[in-house]
N, C-alpha and C positions, 0 to 999 in steps of 0.2 A: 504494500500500500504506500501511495506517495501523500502525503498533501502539502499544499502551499499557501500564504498565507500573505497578504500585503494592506496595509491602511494608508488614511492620505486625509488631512486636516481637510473641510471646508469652510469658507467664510459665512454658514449658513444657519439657522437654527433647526437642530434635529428634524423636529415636522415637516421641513419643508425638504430637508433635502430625503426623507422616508419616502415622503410624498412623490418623490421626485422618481426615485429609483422601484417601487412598489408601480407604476405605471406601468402594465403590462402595454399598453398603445404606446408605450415611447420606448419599449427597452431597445431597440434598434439604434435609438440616439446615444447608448453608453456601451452597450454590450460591444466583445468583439465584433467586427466588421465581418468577418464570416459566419457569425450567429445570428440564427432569426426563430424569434418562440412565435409560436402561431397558438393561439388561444383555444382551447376547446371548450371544455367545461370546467373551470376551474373547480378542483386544484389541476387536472389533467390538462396536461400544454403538449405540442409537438415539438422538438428543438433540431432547426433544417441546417447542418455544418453543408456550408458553400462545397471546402477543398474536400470532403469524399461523395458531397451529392446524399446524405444518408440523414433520412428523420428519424428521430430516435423519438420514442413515448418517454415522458418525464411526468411529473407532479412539481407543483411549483406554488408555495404556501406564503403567503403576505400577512405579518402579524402585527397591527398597527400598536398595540396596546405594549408589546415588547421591541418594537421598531427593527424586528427581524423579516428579514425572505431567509426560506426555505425551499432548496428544490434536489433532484435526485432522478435517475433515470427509473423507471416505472418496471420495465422487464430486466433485462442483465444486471442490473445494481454494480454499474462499472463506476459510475462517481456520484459526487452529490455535493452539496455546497451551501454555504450561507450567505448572507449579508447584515451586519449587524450596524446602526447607526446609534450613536452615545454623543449629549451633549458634552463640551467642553466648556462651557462659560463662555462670557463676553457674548454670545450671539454665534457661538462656532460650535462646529461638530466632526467629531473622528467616524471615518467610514471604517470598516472593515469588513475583507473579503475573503474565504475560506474554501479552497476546496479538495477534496481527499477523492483518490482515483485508487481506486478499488482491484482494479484489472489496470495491469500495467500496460497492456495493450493500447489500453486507450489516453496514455500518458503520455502527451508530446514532450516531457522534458522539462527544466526546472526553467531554464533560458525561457524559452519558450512559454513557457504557464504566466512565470511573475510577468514578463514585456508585455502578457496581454491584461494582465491583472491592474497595471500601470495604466496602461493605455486606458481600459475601460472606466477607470477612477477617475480618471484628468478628464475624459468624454463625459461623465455624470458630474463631477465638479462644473462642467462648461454651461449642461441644462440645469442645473441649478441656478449657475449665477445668473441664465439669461431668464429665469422664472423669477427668480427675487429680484432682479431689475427692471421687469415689465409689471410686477407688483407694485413696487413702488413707486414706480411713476412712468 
């Protein structure tokens, strides 16, 4: 079993940036750029990876009241993952992103996981700041 694990301050107040990343209609605007969740019946989502062409059945759980997502592949149980948001004072908040891969098969590698762990935190930091800047004026 691998998992990986990366966080990344926001200039945001918890709510909003939960709000933000719990948006299954937006997660294409944070998630990696070869991931795309297609909605079924929540909790049950599809998740379509670009580079092998293959939807895989997942569950995918949004818990506002502990400002956590939860998701996880539905048949193989090859990974699964969180997202945990916590205030930090001043009006900021720490994200954190977690995910454990169960079958090595489906582990592109540490390189590889955290660049995209990155990436998607800086992209969700981005719809954040342009939600609390169209907020406020």
């Amino acid at each position: 079993m691998s998992e990986y694990e990366r966080s990344r301050t926001m200039p945001a107040q918890p709510e909003h940036v939960f709000d933000q990343a719990a948006n299954v209609r937006q997660f294409d605007a944070w998630l990696p750029r070869e991931l795309h969740v297609h909605v079924e019946d929540l909790p049950a989502v599809t998740v379509h990876e670009d580079g092998t062409g293959q939807d895989t059945a997942a569950l995918m759980r949004a818990e506002k009241d502990q400002m956590r997502i939860e998701w996880g592949t539905r048949e193989q149980g090859s990974y699964a993952g969180w997202l945990q948001v916590a205030g930090i004072g001043s009006g900021a908040s720490e994200v954190t992103v977690h995910l454990s891969f169960f079958d090595k098969r489906h582990d592109p590698g540490e390189r590889q996981v955290c660049d995209a762990l990155d990436n998607s935190l800086r992209r969700l930091e981005d719809q954040v700041r342009l939600r609390v800047d169209n907020t406020a004026g």
